[in-house]
ROMAR-802001 format. One record per residue: residue number from 0; residue in three letters; x, y, z of N, C-alpha, C, O, CB in turn. Coordinates in steps of 0.05 Angstrom, whole numbers, plus 5000, padded with zeros to 4 digits. Glycine has a CB too. Example, Ala and Ser with C-alpha at 12.3 -4.5 7.8 and 13.67 -1.06 7.14 Angstrom:
+-----+------+--------+---------+------+---------+----------+-------+--------+---------+------+--------+---------+------+---------+----------+-------+
! pos ! code ! n.east ! n.north ! n.up ! ca.east ! ca.north ! ca.up ! c.east ! c.north ! c.up ! o.east ! o.north ! o.up ! cb.east ! cb.north ! cb.up !
+-----+------+--------+---------+------+---------+----------+-------+--------+---------+------+--------+---------+------+---------+----------+-------+
!   0 !  ALA !   5264 !    4886 ! 5156 !    5246 !     4910 !  5156 !   5264 !    4934 ! 5156 !   5285 !    4934 ! 5169 !    5226 !     4911 !  5181 !
!   1 !  SER !   5257 !    4955 ! 5142 !    5273 !     4979 !  5143 !   5258 !    5001 ! 5157 !   5268 !    5023 ! 5161 !    5282 !     4988 !  5114 !
+-----+------+--------+---------+------+---------+----------+-------+--------+---------+------+--------+---------+------+---------+----------+-------+
END
This chain:
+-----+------+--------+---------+------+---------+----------+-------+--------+---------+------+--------+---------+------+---------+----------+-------+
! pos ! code ! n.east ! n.north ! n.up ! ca.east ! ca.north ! ca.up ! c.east ! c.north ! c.up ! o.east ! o.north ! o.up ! cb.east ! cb.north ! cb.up !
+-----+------+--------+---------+------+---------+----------+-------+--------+---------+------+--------+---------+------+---------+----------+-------+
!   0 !  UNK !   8705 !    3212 ! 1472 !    8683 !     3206 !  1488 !   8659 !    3223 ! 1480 !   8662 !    3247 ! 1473 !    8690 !     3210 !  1518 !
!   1 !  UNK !   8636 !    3212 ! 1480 !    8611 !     3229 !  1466 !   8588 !    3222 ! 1493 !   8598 !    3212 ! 1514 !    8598 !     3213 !  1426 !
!   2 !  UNK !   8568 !    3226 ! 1492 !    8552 !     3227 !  1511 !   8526 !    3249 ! 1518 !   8515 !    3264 ! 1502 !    8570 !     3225 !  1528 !
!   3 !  UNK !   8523 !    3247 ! 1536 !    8499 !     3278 !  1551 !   8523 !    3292 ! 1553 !   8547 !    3286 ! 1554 !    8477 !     3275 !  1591 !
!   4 !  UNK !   8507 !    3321 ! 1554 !    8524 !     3348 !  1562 !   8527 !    3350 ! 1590 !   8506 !    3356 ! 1601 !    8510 !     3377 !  1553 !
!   5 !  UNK !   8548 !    3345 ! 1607 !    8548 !     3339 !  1632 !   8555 !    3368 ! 1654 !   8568 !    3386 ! 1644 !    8569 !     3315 !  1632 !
!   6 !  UNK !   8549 !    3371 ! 1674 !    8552 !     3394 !  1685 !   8570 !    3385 ! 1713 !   8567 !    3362 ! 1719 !    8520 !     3409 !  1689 !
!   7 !  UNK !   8585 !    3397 ! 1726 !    8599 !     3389 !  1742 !   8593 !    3401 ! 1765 !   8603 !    3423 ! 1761 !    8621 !     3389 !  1734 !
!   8 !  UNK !   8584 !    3403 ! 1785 !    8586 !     3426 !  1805 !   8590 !    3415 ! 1839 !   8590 !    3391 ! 1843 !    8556 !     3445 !  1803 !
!   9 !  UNK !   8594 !    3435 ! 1859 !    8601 !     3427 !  1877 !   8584 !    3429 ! 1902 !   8586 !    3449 ! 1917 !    8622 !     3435 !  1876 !
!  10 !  UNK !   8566 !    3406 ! 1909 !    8541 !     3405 !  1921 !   8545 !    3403 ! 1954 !   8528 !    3393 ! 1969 !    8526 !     3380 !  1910 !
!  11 !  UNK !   8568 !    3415 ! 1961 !    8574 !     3417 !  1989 !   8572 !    3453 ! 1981 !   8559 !    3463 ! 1999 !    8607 !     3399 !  2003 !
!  12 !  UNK !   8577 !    3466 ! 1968 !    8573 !     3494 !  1973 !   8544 !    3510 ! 1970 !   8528 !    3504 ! 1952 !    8591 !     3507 !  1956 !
!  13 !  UNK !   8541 !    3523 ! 1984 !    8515 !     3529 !  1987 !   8504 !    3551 ! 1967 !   8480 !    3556 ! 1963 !    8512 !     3537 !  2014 !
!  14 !  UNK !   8529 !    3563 ! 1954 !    8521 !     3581 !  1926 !   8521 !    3565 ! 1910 !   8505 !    3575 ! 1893 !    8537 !     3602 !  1915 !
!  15 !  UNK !   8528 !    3545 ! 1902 !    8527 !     3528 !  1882 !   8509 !    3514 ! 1882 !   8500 !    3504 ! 1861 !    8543 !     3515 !  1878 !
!  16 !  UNK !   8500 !    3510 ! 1906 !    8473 !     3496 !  1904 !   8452 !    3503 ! 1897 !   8435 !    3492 ! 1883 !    8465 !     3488 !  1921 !
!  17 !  UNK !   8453 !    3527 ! 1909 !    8425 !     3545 !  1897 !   8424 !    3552 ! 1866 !   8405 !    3550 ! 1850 !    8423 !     3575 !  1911 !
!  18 !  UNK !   8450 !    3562 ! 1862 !    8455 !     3569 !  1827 !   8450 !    3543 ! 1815 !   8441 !    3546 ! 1792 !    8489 !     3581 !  1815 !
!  19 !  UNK !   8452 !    3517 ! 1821 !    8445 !     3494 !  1798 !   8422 !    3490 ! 1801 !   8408 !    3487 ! 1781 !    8458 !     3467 !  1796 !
!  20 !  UNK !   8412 !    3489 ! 1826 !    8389 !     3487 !  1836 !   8364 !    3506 ! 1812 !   8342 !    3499 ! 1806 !    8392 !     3499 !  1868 !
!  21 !  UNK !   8375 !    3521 ! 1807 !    8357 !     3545 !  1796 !   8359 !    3530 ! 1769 !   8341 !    3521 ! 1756 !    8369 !     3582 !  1798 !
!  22 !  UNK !   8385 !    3531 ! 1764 !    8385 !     3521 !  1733 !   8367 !    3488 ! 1738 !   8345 !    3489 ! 1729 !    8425 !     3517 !  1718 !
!  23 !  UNK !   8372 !    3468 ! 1748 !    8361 !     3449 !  1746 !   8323 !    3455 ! 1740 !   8310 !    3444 ! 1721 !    8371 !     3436 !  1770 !
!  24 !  UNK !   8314 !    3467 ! 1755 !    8285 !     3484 !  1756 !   8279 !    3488 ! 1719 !   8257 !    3480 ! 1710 !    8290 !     3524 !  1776 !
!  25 !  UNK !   8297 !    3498 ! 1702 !    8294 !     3503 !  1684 !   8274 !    3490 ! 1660 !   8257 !    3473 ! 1668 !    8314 !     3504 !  1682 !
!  26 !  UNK !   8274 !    3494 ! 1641 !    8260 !     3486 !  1608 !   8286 !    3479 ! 1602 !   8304 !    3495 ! 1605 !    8243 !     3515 !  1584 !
!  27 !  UNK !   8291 !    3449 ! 1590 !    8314 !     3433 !  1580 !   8335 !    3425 ! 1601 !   8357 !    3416 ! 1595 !    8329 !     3449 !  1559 !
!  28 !  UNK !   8328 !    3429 ! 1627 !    8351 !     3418 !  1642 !   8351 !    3386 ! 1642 !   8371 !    3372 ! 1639 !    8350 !     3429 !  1672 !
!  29 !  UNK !   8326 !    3379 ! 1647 !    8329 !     3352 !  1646 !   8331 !    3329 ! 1621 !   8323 !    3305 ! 1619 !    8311 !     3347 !  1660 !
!  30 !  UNK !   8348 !    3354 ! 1599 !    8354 !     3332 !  1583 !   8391 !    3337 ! 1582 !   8406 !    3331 ! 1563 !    8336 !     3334 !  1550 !
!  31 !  UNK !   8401 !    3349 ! 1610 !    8433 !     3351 !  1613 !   8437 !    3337 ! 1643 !   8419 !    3338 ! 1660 !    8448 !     3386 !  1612 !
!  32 !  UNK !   8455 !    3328 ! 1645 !    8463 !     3308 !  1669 !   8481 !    3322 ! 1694 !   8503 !    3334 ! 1691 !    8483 !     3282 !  1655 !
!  33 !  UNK !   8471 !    3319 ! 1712 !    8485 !     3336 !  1744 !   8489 !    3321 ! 1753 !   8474 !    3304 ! 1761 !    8471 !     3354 !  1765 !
!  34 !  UNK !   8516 !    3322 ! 1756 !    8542 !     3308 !  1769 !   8556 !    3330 ! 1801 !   8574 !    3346 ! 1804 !    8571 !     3307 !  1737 !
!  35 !  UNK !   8540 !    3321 ! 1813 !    8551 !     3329 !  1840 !   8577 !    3331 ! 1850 !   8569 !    3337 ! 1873 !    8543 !     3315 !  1855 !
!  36 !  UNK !   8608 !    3331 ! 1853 !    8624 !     3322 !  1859 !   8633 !    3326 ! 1886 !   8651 !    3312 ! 1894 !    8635 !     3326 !  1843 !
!  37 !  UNK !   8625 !    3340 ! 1899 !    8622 !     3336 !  1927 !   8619 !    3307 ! 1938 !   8631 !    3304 ! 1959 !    8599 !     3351 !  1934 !
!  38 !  UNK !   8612 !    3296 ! 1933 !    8602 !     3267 !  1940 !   8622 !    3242 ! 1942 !   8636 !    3233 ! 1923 !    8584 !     3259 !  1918 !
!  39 !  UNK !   8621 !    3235 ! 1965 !    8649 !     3213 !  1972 !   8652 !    3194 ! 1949 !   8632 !    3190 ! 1935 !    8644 !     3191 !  2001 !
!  40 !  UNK !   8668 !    3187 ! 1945 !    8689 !     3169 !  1946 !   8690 !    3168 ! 1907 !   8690 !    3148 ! 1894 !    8679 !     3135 !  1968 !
!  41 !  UNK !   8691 !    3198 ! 1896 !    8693 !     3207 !  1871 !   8726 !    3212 ! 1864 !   8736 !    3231 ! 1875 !    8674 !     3233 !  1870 !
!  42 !  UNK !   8741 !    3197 ! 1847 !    8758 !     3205 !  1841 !   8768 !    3213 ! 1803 !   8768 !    3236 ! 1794 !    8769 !     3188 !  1856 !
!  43 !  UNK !   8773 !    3198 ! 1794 !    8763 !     3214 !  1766 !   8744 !    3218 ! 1753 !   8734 !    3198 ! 1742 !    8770 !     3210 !  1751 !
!  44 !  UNK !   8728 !    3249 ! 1747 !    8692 !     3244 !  1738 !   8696 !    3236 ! 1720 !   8684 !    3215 ! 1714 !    8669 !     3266 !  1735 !
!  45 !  UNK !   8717 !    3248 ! 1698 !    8717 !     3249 !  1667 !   8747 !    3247 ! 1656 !   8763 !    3260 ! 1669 !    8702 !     3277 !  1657 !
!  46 !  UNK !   8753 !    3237 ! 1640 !    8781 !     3242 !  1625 !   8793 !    3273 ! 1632 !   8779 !    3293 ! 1630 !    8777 !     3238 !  1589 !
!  47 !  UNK !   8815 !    3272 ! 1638 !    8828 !     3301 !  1644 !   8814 !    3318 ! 1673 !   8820 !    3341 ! 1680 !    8820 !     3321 !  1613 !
!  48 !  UNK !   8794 !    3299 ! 1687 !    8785 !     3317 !  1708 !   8787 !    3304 ! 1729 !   8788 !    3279 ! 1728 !    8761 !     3327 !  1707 !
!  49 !  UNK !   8787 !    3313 ! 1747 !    8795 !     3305 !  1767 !   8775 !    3320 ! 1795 !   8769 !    3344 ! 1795 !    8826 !     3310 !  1766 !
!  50 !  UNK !   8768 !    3302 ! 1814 !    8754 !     3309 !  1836 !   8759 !    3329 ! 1851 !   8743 !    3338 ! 1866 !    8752 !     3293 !  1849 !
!  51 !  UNK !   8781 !    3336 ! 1848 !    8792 !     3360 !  1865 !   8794 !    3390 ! 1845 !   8788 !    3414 ! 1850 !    8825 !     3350 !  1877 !
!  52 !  UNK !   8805 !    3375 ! 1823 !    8804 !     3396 !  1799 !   8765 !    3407 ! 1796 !   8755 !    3430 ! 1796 !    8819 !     3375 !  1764 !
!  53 !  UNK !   8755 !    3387 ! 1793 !    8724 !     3406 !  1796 !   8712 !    3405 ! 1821 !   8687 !    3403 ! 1822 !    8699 !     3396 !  1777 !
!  54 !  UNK !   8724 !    3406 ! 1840 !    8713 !     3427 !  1865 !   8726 !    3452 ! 1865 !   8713 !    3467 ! 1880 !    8719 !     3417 !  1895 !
!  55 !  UNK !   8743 !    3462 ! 1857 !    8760 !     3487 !  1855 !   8745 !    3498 ! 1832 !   8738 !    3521 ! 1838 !    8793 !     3484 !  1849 !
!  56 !  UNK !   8737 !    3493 ! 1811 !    8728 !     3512 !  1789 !   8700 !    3492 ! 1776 !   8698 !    3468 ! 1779 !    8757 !     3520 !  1763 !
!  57 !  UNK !   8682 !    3508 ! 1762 !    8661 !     3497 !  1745 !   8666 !    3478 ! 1722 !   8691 !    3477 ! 1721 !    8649 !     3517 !  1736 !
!  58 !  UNK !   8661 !    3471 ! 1714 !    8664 !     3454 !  1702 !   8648 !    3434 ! 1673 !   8636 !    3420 ! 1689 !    8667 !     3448 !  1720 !
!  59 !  UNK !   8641 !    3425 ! 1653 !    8615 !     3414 !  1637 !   8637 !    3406 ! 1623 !   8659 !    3416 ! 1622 !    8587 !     3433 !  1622 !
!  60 !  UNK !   8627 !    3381 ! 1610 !    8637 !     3366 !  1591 !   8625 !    3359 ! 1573 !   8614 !    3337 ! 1577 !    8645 !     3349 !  1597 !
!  61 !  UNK !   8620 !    3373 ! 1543 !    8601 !     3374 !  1518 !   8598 !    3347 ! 1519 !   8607 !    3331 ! 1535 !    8612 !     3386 !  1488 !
!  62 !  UNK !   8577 !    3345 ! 1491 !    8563 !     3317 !  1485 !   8589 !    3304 ! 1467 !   8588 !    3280 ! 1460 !    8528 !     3321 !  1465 !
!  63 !  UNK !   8616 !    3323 ! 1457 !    8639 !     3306 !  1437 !   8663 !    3300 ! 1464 !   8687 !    3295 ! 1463 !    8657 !     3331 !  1403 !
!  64 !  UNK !   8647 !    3302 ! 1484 !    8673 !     3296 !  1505 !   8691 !    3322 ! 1518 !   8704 !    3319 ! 1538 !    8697 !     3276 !  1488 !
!  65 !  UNK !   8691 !    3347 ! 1504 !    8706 !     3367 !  1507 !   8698 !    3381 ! 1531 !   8675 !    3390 ! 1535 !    8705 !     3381 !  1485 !
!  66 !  UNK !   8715 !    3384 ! 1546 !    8719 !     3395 !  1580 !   8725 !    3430 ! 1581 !   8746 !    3441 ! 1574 !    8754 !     3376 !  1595 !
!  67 !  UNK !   8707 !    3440 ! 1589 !    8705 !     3469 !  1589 !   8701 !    3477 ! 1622 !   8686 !    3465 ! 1638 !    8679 !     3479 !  1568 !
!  68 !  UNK !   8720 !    3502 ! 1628 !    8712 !     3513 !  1652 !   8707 !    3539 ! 1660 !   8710 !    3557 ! 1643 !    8727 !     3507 !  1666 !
!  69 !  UNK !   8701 !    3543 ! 1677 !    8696 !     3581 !  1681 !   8678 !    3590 ! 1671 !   8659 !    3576 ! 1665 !    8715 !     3602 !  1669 !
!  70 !  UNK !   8678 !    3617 ! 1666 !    8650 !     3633 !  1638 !   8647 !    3616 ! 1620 !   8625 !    3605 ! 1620 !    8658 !     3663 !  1617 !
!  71 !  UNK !   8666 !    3611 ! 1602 !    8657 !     3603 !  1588 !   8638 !    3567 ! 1591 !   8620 !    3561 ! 1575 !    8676 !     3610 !  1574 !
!  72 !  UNK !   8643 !    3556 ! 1605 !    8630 !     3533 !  1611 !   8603 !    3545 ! 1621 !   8585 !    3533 ! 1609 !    8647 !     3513 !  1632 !
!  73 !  UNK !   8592 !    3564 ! 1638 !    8568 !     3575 !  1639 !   8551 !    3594 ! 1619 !   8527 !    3598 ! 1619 !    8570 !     3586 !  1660 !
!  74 !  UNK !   8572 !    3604 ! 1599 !    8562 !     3602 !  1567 !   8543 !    3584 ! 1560 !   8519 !    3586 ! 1557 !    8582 !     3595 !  1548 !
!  75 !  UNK !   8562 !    3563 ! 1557 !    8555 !     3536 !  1540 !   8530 !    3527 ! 1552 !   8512 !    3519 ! 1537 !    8578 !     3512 !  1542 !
!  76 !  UNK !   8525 !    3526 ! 1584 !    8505 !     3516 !  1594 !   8476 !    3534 ! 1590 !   8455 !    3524 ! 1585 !    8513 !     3511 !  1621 !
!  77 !  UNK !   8481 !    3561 ! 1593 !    8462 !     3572 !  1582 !   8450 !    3572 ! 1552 !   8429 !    3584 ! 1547 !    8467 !     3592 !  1588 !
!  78 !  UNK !   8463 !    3560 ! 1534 !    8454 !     3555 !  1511 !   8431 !    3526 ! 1508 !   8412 !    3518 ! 1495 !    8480 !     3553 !  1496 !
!  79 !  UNK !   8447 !    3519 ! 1526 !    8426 !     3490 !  1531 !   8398 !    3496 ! 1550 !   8385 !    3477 ! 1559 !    8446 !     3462 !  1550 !
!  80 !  UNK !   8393 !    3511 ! 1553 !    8371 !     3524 !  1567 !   8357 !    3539 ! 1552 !   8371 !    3559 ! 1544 !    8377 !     3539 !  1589 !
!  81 !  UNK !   8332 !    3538 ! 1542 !    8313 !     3559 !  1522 !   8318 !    3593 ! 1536 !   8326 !    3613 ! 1526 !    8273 !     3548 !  1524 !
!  82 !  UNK !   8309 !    3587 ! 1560 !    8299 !     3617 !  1582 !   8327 !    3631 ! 1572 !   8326 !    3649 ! 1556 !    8294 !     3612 !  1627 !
!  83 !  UNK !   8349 !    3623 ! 1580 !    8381 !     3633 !  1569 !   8394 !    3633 ! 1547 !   8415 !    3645 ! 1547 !    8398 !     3622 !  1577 !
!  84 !  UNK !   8386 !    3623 ! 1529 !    8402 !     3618 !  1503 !   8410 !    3642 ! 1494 !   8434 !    3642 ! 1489 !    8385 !     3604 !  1480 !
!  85 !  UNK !   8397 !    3668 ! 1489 !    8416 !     3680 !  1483 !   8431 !    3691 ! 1494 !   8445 !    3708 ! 1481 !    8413 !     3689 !  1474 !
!  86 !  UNK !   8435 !    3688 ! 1526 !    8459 !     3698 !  1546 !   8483 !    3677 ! 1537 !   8507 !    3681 ! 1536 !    8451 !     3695 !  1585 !
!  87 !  UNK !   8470 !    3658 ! 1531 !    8493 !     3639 !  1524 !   8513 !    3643 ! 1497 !   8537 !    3644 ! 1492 !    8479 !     3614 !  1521 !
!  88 !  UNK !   8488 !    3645 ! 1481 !    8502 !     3657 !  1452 !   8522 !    3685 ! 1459 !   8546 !    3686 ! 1454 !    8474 !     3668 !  1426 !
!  89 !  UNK !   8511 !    3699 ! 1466 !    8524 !     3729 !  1466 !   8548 !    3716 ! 1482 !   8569 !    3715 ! 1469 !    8506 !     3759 !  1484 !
!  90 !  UNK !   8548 !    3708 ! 1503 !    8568 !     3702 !  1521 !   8596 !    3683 ! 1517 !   8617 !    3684 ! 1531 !    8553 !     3693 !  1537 !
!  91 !  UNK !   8590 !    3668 ! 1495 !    8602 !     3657 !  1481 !   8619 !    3660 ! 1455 !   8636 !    3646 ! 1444 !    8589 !     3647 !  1481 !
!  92 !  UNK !   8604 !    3690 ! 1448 !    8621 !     3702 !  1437 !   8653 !    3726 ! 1440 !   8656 !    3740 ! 1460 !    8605 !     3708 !  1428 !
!  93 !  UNK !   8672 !    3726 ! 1418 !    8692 !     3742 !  1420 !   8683 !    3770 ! 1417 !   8672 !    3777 ! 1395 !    8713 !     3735 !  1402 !
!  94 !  UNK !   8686 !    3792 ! 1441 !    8708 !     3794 !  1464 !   8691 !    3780 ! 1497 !   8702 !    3774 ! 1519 !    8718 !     3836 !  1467 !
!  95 !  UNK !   8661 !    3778 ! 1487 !    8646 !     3775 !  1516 !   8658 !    3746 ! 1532 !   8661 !    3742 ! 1557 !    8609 !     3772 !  1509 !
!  96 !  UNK !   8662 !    3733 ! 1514 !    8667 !     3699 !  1519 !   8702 !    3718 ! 1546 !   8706 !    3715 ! 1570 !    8681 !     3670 !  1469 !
!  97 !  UNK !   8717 !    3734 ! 1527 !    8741 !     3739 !  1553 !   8737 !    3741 ! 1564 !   8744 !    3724 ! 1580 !    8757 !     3752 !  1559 !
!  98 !  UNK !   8712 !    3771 ! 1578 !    8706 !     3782 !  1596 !   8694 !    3764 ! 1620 !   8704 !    3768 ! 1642 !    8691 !     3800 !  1587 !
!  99 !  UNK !   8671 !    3741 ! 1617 !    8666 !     3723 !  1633 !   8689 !    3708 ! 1640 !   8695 !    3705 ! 1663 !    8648 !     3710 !  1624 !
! 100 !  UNK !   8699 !    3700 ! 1625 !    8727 !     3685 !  1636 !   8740 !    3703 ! 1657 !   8743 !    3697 ! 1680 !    8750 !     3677 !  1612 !
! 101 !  UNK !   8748 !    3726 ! 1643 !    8758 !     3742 !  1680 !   8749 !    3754 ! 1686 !   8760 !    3776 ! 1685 !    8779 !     3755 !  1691 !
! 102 !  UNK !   8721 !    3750 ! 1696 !    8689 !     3753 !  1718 !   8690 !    3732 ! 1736 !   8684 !    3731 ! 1760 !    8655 !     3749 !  1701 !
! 103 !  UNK !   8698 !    3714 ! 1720 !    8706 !     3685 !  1741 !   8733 !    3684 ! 1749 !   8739 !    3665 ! 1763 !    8701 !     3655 !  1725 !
! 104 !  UNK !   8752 !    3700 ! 1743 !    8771 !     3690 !  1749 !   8782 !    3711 ! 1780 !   8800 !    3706 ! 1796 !    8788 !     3687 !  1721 !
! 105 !  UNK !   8765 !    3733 ! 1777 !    8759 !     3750 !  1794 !   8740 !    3740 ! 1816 !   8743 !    3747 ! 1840 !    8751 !     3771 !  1781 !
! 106 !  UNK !   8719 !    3723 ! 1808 !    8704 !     3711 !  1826 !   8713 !    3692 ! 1855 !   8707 !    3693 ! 1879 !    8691 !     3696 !  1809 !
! 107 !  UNK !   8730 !    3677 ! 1840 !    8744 !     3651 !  1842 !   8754 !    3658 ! 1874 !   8744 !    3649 ! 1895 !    8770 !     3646 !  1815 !
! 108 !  UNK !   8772 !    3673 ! 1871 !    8788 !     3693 !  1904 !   8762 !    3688 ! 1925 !   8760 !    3673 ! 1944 !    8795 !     3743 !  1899 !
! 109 !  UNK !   8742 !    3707 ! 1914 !    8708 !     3710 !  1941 !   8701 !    3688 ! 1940 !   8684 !    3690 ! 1958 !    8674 !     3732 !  1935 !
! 110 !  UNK !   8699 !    3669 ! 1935 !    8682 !     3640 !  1935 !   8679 !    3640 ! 1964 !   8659 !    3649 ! 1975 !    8701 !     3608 !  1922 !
! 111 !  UNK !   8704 !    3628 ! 1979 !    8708 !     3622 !  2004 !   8692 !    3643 ! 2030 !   8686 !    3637 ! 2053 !    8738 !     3623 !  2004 !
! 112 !  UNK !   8691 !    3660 ! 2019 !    8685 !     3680 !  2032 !   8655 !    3680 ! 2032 !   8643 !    3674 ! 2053 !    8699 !     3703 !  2021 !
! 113 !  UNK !   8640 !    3688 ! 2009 !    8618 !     3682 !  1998 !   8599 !    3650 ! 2008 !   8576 !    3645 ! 2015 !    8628 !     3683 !  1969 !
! 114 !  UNK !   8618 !    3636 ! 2005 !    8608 !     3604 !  2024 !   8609 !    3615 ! 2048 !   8587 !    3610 ! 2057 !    8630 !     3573 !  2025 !
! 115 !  UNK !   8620 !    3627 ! 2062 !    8623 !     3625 !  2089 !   8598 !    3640 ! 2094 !   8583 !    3631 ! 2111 !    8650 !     3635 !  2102 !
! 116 !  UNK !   8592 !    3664 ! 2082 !    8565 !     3686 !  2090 !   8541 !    3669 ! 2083 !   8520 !    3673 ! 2096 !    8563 !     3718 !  2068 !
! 117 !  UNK !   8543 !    3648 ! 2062 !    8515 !     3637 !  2052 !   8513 !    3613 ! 2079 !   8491 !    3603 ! 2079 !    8516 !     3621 !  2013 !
! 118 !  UNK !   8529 !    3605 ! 2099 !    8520 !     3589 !  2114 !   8514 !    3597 ! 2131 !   8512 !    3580 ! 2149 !    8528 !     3573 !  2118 !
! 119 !  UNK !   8509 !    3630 ! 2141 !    8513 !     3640 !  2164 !   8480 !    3644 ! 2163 !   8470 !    3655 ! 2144 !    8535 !     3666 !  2167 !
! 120 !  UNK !   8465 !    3634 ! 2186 !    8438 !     3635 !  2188 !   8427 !    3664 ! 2177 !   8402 !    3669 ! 2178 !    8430 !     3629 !  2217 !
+-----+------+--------+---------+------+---------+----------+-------+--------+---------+------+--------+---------+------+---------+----------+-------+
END
Protein backbone atom coordinates (compact mmCIF):
# COMPACT_ATOMS: atom_id res chain seq x y z
CA UNK A 1 0.00 0.00 0.00
CA UNK A 2 1.61 3.48 -0.91
CA UNK A 3 -0.14 6.68 -0.37
CA UNK A 4 0.07 10.16 2.02
CA UNK A 5 2.05 9.77 5.23
CA UNK A 6 -0.84 9.17 7.48
CA UNK A 7 -0.94 10.07 11.20
CA UNK A 8 -3.24 8.28 13.49
CA UNK A 9 -4.34 9.88 16.72
CA UNK A 10 -6.95 9.81 19.27
CA UNK A 11 -9.35 12.89 19.06
CA UNK A 12 -11.44 12.09 22.14
CA UNK A 13 -8.25 12.77 24.38
CA UNK A 14 -7.59 16.03 25.25
CA UNK A 15 -3.61 15.71 25.20
CA UNK A 16 -3.73 14.49 21.97
CA UNK A 17 -5.65 16.94 20.79
CA UNK A 18 -3.73 19.69 21.64
CA UNK A 19 -0.32 17.86 20.65
CA UNK A 20 -1.77 17.28 16.91
CA UNK A 21 -3.42 20.27 17.14
CA UNK A 22 0.00 22.01 17.46
CA UNK A 23 1.52 19.84 14.95
CA UNK A 24 -1.34 20.38 12.48
CA UNK A 25 -0.55 24.48 13.00
CA UNK A 26 2.73 23.55 11.47
CA UNK A 27 4.98 24.34 7.95
CA UNK A 28 4.24 20.88 5.91
CA UNK A 29 1.42 19.56 7.90
CA UNK A 30 -0.94 19.97 5.35
CA UNK A 31 0.74 17.95 2.97
CA UNK A 32 0.23 14.64 5.70
CA UNK A 33 -3.27 13.29 6.40
CA UNK A 34 -5.08 13.24 10.11
CA UNK A 35 -6.97 10.41 10.75
CA UNK A 36 -8.88 10.88 13.88
CA UNK A 37 -9.79 7.50 15.27
CA UNK A 38 -11.86 8.36 17.92
CA UNK A 39 -14.67 8.69 15.60
CA UNK A 40 -17.66 6.23 15.38
CA UNK A 41 -18.21 3.58 13.54
CA UNK A 42 -14.13 3.12 12.54
CA UNK A 43 -13.07 -0.34 12.38
CA UNK A 44 -10.01 -1.15 10.37
CA UNK A 45 -7.98 2.27 9.55
CA UNK A 46 -5.17 0.49 7.78
CA UNK A 47 -3.88 -3.09 7.06
CA UNK A 48 -2.54 -4.54 10.41
CA UNK A 49 -4.42 -1.74 12.46
CA UNK A 50 -7.00 -1.76 14.09
CA UNK A 51 -9.39 0.90 15.87
CA UNK A 52 -8.76 -0.13 19.14
CA UNK A 53 -5.12 -0.96 18.48
CA UNK A 54 -4.68 2.96 17.62
CA UNK A 55 -6.52 4.34 20.46
CA UNK A 56 -4.11 2.63 22.89
CA UNK A 57 -0.84 3.80 21.21
CA UNK A 58 0.28 6.43 18.36
CA UNK A 59 0.45 5.47 15.45
CA UNK A 60 1.48 6.78 11.24
CA UNK A 61 1.57 4.82 8.36
CA UNK A 62 4.57 5.92 5.78
CA UNK A 63 3.86 6.88 2.18
CA UNK A 64 5.24 2.63 1.28
CA UNK A 65 2.40 1.56 3.62
CA UNK A 66 4.70 0.74 6.64
CA UNK A 67 2.96 1.05 10.17
CA UNK A 68 5.10 2.57 12.90
CA UNK A 69 4.26 3.27 16.61
CA UNK A 70 5.49 5.03 19.75
CA UNK A 71 8.81 7.36 19.57
CA UNK A 72 9.65 6.28 16.98
CA UNK A 73 6.45 7.03 14.82
CA UNK A 74 6.81 10.74 16.39
CA UNK A 75 10.41 10.62 14.92
CA UNK A 76 9.17 10.02 11.63
CA UNK A 77 6.50 12.73 11.96
CA UNK A 78 8.85 15.26 12.96
CA UNK A 79 10.88 14.81 9.95
CA UNK A 80 7.98 15.67 7.89
CA UNK A 81 7.77 19.00 9.51
CA UNK A 82 10.60 21.69 8.51
CA UNK A 83 10.36 23.54 12.29
CA UNK A 84 11.36 19.64 13.55
CA UNK A 85 13.30 17.89 11.20
CA UNK A 86 16.11 17.65 12.98
CA UNK A 87 14.41 16.34 16.25
CA UNK A 88 13.26 13.93 13.90
CA UNK A 89 16.51 12.97 12.33
CA UNK A 90 18.39 12.80 15.66
CA UNK A 91 15.49 10.95 17.07
CA UNK A 92 15.42 8.48 14.67
CA UNK A 93 18.56 7.59 15.10
CA UNK A 94 20.56 4.43 17.00
CA UNK A 95 20.68 4.63 20.48
CA UNK A 96 18.13 7.89 20.60
CA UNK A 97 15.46 6.12 18.30
CA UNK A 98 15.53 3.29 21.84
CA UNK A 99 15.37 5.84 24.29
CA UNK A 100 12.05 7.48 22.83
CA UNK A 101 10.61 4.20 22.41
CA UNK A 102 10.90 3.71 26.29
CA UNK A 103 9.91 7.49 26.96
CA UNK A 104 6.78 6.19 25.50
CA UNK A 105 6.62 3.20 26.86
CA UNK A 106 6.97 4.79 30.27
CA UNK A 107 4.47 7.33 29.14
CA UNK A 108 1.90 4.97 28.09
CA UNK A 109 0.99 3.83 32.20
CA UNK A 110 0.18 8.22 32.90
CA UNK A 111 -1.94 8.65 29.82
CA UNK A 112 -5.09 7.88 31.81
CA UNK A 113 -4.16 9.83 34.44
CA UNK A 114 -2.87 12.76 32.46
CA UNK A 115 -6.46 12.68 30.41
CA UNK A 116 -8.16 12.80 33.45
CA UNK A 117 -6.12 16.20 34.84
CA UNK A 118 -6.37 17.76 31.21
CA UNK A 119 -10.29 17.62 31.54
CA UNK A 120 -10.41 18.95 34.89
CA UNK A 121 -11.46 22.73 34.43
Amino acid sequence: MSGRFTIFFDGSCPLCRREIGFYQRQAGADGLTWQDVSRPGQADLAPGLSCAEAMQRFHIRTEAGELVSGGLAFALLWQRLPRFRIFGLIGAAWPVRWGLQAGYWLFLPLRPLLQKLARTP
